[in-house]
C-alpha positions as CSV (number, residue, x, y, z in Angstrom):
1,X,0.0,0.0,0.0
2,X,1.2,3.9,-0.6
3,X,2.4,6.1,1.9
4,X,-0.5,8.2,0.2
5,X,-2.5,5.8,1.0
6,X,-1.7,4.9,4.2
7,X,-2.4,8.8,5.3
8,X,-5.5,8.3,4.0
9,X,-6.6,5.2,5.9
10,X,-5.1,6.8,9.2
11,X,-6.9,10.1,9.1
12,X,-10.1,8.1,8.2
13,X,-9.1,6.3,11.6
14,X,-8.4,9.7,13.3
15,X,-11.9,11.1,12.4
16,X,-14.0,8.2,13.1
17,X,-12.7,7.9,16.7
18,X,-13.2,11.4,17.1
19,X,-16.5,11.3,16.0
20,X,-17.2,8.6,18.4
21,X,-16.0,10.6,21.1
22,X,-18.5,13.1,20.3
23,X,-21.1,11.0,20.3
24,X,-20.4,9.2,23.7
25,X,-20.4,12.3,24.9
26,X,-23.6,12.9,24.3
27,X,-24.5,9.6,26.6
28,X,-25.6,10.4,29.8
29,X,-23.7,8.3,32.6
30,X,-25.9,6.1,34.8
31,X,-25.4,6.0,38.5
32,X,-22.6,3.3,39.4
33,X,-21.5,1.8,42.3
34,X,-19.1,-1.0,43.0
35,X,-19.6,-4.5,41.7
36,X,-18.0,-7.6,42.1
37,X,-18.3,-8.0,38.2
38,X,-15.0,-6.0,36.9
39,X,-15.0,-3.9,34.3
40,X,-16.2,-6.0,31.7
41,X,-20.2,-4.7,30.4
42,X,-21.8,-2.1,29.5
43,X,-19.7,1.3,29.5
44,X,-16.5,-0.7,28.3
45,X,-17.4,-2.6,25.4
46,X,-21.0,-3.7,25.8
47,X,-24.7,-2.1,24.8
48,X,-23.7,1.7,25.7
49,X,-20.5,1.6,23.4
50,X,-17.1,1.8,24.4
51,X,-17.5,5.2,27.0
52,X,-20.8,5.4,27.7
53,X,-23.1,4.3,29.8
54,X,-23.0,2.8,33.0
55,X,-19.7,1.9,34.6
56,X,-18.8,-1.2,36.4
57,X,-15.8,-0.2,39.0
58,X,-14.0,-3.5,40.2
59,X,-14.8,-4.5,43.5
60,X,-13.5,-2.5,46.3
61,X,-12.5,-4.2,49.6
62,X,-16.2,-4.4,51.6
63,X,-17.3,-1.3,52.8
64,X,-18.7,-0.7,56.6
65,X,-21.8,-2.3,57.2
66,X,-21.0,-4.8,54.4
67,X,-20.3,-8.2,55.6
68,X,-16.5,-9.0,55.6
69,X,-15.9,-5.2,56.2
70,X,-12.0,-4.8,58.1
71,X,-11.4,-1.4,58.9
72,X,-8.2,0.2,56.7
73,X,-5.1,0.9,58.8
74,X,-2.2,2.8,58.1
75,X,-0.4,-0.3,57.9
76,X,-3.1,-2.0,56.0
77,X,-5.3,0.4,54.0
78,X,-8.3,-1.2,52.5
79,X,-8.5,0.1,48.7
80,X,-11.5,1.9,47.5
81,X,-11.2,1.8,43.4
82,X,-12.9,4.6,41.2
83,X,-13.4,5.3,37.3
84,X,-13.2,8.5,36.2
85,X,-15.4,8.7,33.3
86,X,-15.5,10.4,30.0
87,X,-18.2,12.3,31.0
88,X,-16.4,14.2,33.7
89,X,-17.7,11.8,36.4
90,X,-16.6,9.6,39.0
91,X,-17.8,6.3,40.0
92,X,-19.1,5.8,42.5
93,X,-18.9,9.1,43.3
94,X,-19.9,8.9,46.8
95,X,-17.6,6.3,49.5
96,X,-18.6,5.2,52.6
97,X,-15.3,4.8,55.5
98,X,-15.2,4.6,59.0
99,X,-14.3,7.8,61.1
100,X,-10.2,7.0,61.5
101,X,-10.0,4.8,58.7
102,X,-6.9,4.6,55.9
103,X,-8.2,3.9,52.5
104,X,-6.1,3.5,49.2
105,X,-7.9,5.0,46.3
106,X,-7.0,3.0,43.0
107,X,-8.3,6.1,40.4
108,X,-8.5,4.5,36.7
109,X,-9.1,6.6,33.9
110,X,-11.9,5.3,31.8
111,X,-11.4,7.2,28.7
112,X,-8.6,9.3,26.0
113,X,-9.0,12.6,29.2
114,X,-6.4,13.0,31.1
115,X,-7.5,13.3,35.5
116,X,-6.5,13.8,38.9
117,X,-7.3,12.7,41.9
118,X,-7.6,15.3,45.3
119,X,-8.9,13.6,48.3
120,X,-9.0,15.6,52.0
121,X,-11.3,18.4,54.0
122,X,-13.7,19.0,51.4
123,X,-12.4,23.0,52.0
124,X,-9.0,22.1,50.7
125,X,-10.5,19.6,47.9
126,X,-12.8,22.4,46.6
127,X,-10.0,25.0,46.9
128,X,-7.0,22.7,45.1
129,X,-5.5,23.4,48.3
130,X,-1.3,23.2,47.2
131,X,0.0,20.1,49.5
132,X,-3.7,18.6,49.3
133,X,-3.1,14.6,48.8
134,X,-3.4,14.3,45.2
135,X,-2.4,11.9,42.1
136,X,-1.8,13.6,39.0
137,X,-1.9,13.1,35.0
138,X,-4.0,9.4,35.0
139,X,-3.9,9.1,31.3
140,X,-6.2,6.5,29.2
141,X,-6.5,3.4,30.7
142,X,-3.7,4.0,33.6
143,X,-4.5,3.7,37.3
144,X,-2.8,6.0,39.9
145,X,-3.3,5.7,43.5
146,X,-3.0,7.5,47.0
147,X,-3.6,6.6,50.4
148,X,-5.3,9.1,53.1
149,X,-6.4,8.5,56.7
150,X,-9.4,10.3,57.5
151,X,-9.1,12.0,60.6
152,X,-10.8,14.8,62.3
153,X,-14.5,15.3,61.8
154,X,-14.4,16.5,58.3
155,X,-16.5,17.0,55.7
156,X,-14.1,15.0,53.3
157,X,-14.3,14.6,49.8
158,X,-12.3,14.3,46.2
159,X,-12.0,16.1,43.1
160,X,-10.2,16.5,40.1
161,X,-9.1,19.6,39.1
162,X,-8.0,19.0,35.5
163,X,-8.8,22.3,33.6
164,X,-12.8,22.4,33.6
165,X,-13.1,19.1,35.2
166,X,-14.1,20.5,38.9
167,X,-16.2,23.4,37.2
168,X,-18.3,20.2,35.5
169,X,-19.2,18.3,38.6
170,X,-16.4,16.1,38.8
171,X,-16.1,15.7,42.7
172,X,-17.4,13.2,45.2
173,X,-18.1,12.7,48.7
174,X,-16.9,11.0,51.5
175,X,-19.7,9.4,54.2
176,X,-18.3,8.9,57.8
177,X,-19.9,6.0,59.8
């Protein structure tokens, strides 16, 4: 085949996956929560398309109240994994911990934008407080983690601040049993 050719075929490529982005974008997300199921269905590659739809977060150590629940400790932090959507979203978006609890966030990036991941006082969160606990630049695809222990009364919650991302909803909350 020509190099002509070959320029052709890959901005045909380029185009159709951008207009796919477009219209995923255009698909509103569902409200998710954490499954034992893994990221296989829709939202990855099933009925919704590749990034929309509702997302299936793989399962998170159990949760307080859940049976099987072990509190997180600084020496053994129980891990809470996320998706950060294409659609500026996080799920699930809001986590359940135990006052005093250490939790490892796994963040993974669901789609081709680029997040962060601020978790603290919800003050600091929703200010981008410099020195805030944070994980930055989770490309496509890549997981990034960090591990807080939630002291004080709070409010807590997390964020990404990736330019516009905040300004479009994308926060959560943390609930204190």
């Amino acid at each position: 085949m020509s190099n002509r050719r070959l320029g052709w075929l890959g901005g045909a490529l380029v185009a159709s996956g951008i207009a796919l982005l477009v219209i995923g974008s255009f698909i509103p997300t569902a409200t998710g929560y954490s499954t034992r199921t893994g990221w296989a269905g829709p939202g990855t590659m099933g009925g919704s398309g590749m990034m929309g739809g509702a997302w299936k977060v793989p399962a998170s150590a159990p949760g307080p109240g859940e049976s099987g629940f072990v509190a997180g400790t600084p020496a053994a932090p129980r891990v809470v994994r996320i998706a950060a959507t294409p659609q500026l979203r996080f799920q699930p978006d809001v986590v359940t911990i135990q006052a005093g609890e250490t939790i490892t966030f796994e963040v993974t990036t669901m789609g081709p934008t680029v997040h962060e991941f601020m978790v603290g006082p919800a003050a600091d969160v929703a200010a981008d407080t410099a020195g805030t606990p944070e994980v930055a630049d989770i490309g496509m695809m890549q997981t990034g983690s960090v591990t807080y222990t939630f002291t004080g009364a709070g409010p807590f919650a997390f964020a990404c601040h990736a330019p516009g991302h905040y300004e479009a909803g994308m926060t959560g909350t943390i609930t204190i049993t």
